[in-house]
C-alpha positions as semicolon CSV with decimal commas, in nm:
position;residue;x (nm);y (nm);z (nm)
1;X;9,675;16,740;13,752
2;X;9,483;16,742;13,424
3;X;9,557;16,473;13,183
4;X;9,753;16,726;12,932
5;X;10,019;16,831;13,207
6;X;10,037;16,461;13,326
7;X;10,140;16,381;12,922
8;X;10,366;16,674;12,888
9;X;10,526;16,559;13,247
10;X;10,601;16,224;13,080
11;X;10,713;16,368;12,765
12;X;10,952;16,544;12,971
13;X;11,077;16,289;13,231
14;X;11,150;16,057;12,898
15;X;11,387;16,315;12,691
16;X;11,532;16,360;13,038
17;X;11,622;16,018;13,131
18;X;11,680;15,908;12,797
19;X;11,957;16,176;12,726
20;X;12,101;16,136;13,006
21;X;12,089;15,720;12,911
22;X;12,255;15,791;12,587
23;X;12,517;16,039;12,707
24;X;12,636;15,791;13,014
25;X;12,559;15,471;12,946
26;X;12,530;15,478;12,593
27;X;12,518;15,135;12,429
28;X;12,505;14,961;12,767
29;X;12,299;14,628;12,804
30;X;12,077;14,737;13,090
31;X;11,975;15,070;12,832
32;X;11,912;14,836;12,582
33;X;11,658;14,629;12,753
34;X;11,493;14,873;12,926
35;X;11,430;15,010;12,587
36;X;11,272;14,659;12,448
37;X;11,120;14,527;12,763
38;X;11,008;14,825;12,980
39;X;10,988;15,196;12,796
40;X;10,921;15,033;12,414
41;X;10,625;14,773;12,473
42;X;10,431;15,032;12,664
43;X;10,504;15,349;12,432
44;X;10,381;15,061;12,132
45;X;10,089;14,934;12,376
46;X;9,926;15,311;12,393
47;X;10,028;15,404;11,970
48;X;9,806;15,077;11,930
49;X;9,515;15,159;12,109
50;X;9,486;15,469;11,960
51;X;9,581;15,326;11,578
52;X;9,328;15,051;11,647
53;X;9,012;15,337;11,692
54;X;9,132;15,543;11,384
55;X;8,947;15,283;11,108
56;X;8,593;15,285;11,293
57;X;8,632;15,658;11,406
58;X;8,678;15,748;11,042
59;X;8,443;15,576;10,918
60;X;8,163;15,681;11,203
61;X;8,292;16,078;11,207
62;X;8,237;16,076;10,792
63;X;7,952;15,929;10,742
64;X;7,724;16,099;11,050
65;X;7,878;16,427;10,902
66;X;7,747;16,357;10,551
67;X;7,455;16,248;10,717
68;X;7,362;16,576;10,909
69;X;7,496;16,783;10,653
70;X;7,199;16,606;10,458
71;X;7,230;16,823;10,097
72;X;7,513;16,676;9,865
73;X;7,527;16,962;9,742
74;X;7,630;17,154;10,074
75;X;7,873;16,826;10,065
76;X;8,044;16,955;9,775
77;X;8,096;17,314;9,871
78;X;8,238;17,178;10,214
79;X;8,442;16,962;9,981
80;X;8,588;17,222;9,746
81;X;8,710;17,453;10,109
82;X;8,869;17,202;10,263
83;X;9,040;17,052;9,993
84;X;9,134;17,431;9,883
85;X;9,282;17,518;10,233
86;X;9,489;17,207;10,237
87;X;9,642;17,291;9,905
88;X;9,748;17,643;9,979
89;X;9,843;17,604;10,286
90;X;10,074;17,298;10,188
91;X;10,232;17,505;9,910
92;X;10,289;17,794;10,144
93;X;10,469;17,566;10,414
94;X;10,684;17,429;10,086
95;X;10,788;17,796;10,018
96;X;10,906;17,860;10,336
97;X;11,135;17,581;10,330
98;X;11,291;17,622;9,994
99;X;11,341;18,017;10,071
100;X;11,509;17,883;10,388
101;X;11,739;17,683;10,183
102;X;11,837;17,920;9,906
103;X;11,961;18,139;10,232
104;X;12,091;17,928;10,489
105;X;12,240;17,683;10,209
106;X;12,275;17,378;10,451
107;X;12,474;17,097;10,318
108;X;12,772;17,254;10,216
109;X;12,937;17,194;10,557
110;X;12,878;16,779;10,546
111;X;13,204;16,694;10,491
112;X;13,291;16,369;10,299
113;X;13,423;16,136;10,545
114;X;13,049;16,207;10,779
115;X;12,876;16,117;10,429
116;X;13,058;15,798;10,381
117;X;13,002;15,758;10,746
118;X;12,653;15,790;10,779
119;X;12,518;15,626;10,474
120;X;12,724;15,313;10,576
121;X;12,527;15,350;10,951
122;X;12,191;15,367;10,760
123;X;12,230;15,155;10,425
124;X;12,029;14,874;10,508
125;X;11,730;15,141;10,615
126;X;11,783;15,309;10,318
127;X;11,774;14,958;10,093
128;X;11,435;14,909;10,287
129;X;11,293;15,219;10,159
130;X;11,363;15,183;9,824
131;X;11,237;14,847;9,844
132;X;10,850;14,981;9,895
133;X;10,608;15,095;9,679
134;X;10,666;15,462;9,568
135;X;10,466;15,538;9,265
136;X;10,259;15,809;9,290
137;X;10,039;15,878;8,975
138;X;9,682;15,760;8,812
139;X;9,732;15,405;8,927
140;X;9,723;15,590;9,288
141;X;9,353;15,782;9,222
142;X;9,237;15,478;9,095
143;X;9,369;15,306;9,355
144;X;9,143;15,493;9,624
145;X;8,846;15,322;9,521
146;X;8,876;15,009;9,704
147;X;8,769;14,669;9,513
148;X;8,721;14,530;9,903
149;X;8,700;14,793;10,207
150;X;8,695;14,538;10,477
151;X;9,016;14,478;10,341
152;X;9,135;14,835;10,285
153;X;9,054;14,906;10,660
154;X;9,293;14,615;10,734
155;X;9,532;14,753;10,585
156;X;9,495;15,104;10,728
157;X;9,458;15,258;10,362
158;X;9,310;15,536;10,462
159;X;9,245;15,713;10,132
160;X;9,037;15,394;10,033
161;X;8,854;15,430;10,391
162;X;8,780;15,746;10,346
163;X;8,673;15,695;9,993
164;X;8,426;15,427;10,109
165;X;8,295;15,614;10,430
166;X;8,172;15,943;10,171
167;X;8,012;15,740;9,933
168;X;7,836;15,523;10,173
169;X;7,709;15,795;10,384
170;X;7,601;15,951;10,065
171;X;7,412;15,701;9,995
172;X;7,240;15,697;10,357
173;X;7,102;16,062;10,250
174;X;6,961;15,958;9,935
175;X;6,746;15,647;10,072
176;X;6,428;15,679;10,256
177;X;6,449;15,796;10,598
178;X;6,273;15,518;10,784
179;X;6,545;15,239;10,593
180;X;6,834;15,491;10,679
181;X;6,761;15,543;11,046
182;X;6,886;15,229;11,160
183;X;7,192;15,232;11,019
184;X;7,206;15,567;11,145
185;X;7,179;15,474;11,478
186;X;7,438;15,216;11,470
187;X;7,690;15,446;11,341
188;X;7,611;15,715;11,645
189;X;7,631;15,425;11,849
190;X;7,946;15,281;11,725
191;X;8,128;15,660;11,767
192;X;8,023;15,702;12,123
193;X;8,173;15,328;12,193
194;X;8,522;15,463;11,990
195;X;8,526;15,759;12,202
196;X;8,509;15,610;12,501
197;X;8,761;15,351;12,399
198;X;9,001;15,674;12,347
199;X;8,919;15,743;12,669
200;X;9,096;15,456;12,790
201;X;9,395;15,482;12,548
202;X;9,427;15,851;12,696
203;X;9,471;15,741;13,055
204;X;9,761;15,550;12,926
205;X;9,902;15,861;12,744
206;X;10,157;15,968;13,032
207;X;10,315;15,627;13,023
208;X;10,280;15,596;12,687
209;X;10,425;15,950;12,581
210;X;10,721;15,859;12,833
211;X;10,877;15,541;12,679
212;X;10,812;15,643;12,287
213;X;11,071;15,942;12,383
214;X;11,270;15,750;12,616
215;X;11,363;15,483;12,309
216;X;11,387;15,775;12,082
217;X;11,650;15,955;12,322
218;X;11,840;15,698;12,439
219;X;11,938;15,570;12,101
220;X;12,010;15,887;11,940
221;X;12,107;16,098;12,191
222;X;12,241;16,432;12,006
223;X;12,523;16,326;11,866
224;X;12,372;16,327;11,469
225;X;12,182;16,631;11,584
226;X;12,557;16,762;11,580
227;X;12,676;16,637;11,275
228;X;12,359;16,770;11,066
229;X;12,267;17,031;11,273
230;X;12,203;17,313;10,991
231;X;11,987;17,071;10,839
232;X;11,781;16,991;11,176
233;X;11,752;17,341;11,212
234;X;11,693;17,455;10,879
235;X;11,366;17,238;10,900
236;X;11,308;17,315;11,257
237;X;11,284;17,686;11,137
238;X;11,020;17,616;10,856
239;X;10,785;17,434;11,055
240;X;10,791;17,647;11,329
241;X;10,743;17,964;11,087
242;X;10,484;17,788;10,895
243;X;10,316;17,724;11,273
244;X;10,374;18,053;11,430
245;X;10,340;18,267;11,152
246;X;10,132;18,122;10,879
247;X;9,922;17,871;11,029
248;X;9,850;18,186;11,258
249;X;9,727;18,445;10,988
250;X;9,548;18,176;10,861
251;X;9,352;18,154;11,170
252;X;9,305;18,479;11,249
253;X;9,178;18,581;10,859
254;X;9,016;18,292;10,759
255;X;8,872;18,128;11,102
256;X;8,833;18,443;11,287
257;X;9,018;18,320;11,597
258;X;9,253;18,490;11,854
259;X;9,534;18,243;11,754
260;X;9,684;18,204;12,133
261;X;9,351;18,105;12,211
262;X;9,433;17,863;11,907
263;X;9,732;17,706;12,013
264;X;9,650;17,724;12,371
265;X;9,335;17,514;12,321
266;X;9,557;17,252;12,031
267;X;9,795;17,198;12,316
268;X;9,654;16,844;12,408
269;X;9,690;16,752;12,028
270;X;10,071;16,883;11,999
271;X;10,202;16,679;12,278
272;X;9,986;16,378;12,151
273;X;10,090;16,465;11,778
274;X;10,489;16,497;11,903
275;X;10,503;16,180;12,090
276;X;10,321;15,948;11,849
277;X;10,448;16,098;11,536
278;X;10,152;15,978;11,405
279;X;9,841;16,219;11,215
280;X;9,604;15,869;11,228
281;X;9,699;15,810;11,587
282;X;9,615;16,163;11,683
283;X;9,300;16,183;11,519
284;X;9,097;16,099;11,777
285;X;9,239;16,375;12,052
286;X;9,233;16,617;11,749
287;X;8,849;16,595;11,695
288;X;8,782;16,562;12,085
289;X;9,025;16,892;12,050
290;X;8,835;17,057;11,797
291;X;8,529;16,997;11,933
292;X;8,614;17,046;12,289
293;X;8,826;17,330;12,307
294;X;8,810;17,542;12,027
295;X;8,417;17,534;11,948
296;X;8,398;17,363;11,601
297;X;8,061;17,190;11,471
298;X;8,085;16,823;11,534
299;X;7,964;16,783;11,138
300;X;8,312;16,986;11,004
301;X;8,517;16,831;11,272
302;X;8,423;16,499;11,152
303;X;8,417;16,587;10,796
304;X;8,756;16,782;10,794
305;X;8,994;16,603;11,018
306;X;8,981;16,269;10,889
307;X;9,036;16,399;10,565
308;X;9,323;16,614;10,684
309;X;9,480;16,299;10,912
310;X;9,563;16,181;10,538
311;X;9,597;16,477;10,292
312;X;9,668;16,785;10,470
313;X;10,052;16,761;10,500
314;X;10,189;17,084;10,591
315;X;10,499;16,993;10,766
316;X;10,581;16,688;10,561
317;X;10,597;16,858;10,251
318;X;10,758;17,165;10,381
319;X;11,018;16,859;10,557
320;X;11,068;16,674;10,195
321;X;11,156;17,039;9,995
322;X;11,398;17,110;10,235
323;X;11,553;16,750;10,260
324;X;11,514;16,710;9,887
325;X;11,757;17,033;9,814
326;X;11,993;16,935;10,144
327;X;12,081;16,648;9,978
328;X;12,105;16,772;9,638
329;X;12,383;17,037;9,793
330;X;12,545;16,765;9,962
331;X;12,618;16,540;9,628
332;X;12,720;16,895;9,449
333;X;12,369;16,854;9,235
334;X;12,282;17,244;9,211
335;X;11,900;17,264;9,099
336;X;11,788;17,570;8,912
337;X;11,480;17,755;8,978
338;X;11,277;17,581;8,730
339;X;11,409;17,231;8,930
340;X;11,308;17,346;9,241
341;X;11,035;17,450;9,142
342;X;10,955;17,094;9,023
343;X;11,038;16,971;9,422
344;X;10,762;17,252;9,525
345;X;10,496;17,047;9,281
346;X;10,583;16,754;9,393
347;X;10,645;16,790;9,748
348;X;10,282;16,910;9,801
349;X;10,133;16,647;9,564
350;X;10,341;16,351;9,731
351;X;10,281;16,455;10,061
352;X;9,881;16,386;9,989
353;X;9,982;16,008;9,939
354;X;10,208;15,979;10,257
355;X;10,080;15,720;10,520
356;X;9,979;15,927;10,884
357;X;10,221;15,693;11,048
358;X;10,593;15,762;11,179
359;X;10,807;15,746;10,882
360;X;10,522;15,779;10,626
361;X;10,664;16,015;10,396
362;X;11,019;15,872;10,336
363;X;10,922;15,626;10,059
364;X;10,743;15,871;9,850
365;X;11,056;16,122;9,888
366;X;11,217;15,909;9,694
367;X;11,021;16,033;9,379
368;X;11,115;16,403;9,459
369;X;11,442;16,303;9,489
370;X;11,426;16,102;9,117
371;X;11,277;16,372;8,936
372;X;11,580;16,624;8,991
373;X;11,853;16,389;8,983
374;X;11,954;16,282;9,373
375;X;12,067;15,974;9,406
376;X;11,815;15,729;9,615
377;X;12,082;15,569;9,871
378;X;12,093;15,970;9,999
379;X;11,783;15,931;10,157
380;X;12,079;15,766;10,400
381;X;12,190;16,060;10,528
382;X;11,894;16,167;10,693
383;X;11,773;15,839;10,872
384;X;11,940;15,918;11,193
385;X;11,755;16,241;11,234
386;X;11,429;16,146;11,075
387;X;11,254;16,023;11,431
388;X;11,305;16,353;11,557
389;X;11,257;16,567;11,246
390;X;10,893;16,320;11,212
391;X;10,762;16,432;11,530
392;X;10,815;16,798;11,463
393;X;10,640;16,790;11,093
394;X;10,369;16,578;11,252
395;X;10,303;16,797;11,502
396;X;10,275;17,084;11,210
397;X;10,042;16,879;11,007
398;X;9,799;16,799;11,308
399;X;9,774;17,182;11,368
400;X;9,757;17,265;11,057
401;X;9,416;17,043;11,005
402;X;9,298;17,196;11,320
403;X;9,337;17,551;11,163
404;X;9,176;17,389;10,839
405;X;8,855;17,253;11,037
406;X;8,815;17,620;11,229
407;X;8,836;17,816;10,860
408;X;8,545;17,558;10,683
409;X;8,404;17,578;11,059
410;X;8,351;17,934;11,038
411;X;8,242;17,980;10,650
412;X;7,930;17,740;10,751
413;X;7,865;17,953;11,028
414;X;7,930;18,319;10,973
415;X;7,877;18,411;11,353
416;X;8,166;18,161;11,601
417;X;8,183;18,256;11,955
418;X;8,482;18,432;11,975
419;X;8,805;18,231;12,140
């Protein structure tokens, strides 16, 4: 069985068990441990092995891409198309998520007593939220140049890493040859090591894959799928338009590709996106994905999908326009055009500065929730449905840098074998 059907397998086999956990023994000690002891430590085991390659993979993909790319000013243009893609394709996915709310209008059916009932459930998680840092502004852009990046990569601030891995690979290009080539070599050296370590994180996957969903599924069960079920599927219905139908075109027009051949050959990356709920912990099957399977040069794929891991958020901001006006229809705010408008902006500039981890986005909602009046503690409502929502969106912004690294992919190199 190849590895892909042996992680979808387990993927399966834990939604299984773990609904039918939740539904008949819900709350039960035994559930309860063999969430912390059993299906938790080794979901968290294989999340960690891949989080623990994404610093040094970064770092190694960026700079030997810079490196063979050789002419900063081919650096730039590469730059300015990526960075272009991510920006319209994150406003599209937006737009399809506040046209879906202007016609399904979900919100209007949570009735008061559910309100009061779930914010109580989730107040401390909400406190927690509002507790980080949310600013997003020029303290931010400055903020991407690290003053240490040993200490950036420590704390998995990826912007900063990224930051540091372009202008020291840069540099590499501008020194003499003979002084760069050793350094060179390390860095080749130090990405065939990484790989190989993913290697060893992917064997892991099926186990892995099986107890993240098992936790997920045994705790929640359906139960607040119920109770906000226009808004799940409200959201559920953007991403997978913004997957099936945009993300699509965009493939086809842009990157020249048959787009089942697309999504057939992303499949390893959607299960691995879905599971971990993570765009950093992904990273490494996307490039061996986009490489692999779907023919890109090994200089874009390293260029573009680190830098899409962090600031290609398709699904996230498509998730935080449509949660932003939920909740705004559930506390009776009604936002004019020129208001939502405001949650477009800021839902595709925000989602830029959310962390590629599960959760990521939630703090810096809270700032498109400020700027049109919804109260912070409604962020409340949400919580219970957020694990689920989170692997959806992830999933959406892991394909969507895929689609990204296949358009700049193609515009280097007029002529792609076709598939």
């Amino acid at each position: 069985m190849k590895l892909h059907s042996k992680i979808l397998l387990g993927l399966t086999a834990g939604a299984v068990t773990g609904g039918v956990a939740n539904a008949l023994a819900d709350g039960q000690p035994w559930v309860t441990w063999i969430s912390d002891n059993l299906a938790g430590p080794v979901g968290q085991i294989f999340l960690r092995m891949l989080l623990m390659t994404v610093v040094p993979l970064v770092f190694a993909s960026i700079v030997l891409g810079i490196v063979s790319v050789g002419d900063v000013r081919h650096l730039g243009r590469l730059g300015i198309k990526t960075l272009g893609y991510f920006l319209v394709s994150t406003a599209l996915a937006v737009t399809i998520g506040l046209v879906l709310v202007n016609v399904l209008d979900p919100g209007s059916g949570v009735n008061s007593a559910i309100r009061e009932e779930l914010l109580s459930t989730y107040q401390t998680q909400a406190e927690g939220i509002r507790d980080r840092p949310t600013t997003f502004g020029i303290e931010t852009l400055v903020n991407i140049v690290p003053r240490n990046p040993i200490q950036a990569a420590a704390q998995m601030d990826m912007l900063a890493v990224i930051f540091f891995s372009v202008v020291f690979g840069t540099a590499l290009t501008l020194i003499p040859p003979a002084t760069a080539q050793p350094m060179i070599r390390f860095t080749e050296a130090l990405g065939e090591v990484i790989v190989k370590v993913i290697d060893m994180a992917m064997a892991l996957a099926p186990y892995g894959v099986f107890g993240l969903i098992f936790v997920v599924a045994s705790r929640f069960g359906w139960h607040l799928l119920e109770v906000l079920g226009m808004y799940v599927a409200v959201v559920l219905t953007g991403l997978f338009l913004h997957a099936a139908v945009v993300q699509s075109a965009l493939v086809r027009t842009l990157g020249g590709r048959n787009p089942l051949q697309f999504w057939k050959g992303a499949r390893k990356s959607i299960i691995t996106a879905f599971s971990t709920s993570s765009s950093n912990a992904t990273l490494p099957t996307n490039i061996s994905v986009a490489e692999k399977e779907l023919g890109v040069d090994p200089r874009i794929a390293g260029f573009v999908l680190p830098l899409g891991a962090t600031m290609n958020m398709n699904g996230t901001a498509l998730y935080e326009g449509v949660t932003v006006l939920f909740l705004a229809r559930v506390f009776g705010i009604d936002l004019a055009i020129g208001q939502q408008m405001v949650v477009v902006i800021l839902s595709v500039v925000t989602a830029v500065g959310a962390a590629g981890v599960p959760g990521g986005s939630l703090p810096l909602m809270l700032i498109v929730m400020g700027a049109v009046g919804v109260p912070p503690e409604a962020i409340g409502l949400i919580l219970g449905v957020d694990r689920i929502l989170d692997m959806c969106r992830t999933t959406v912004n892991v394909t969507g840098d895929l689609s990204a690294a296949v358009f700049v992919s193609r515009s280097e190199r007029p002529e792609p074998a076709d598939g």
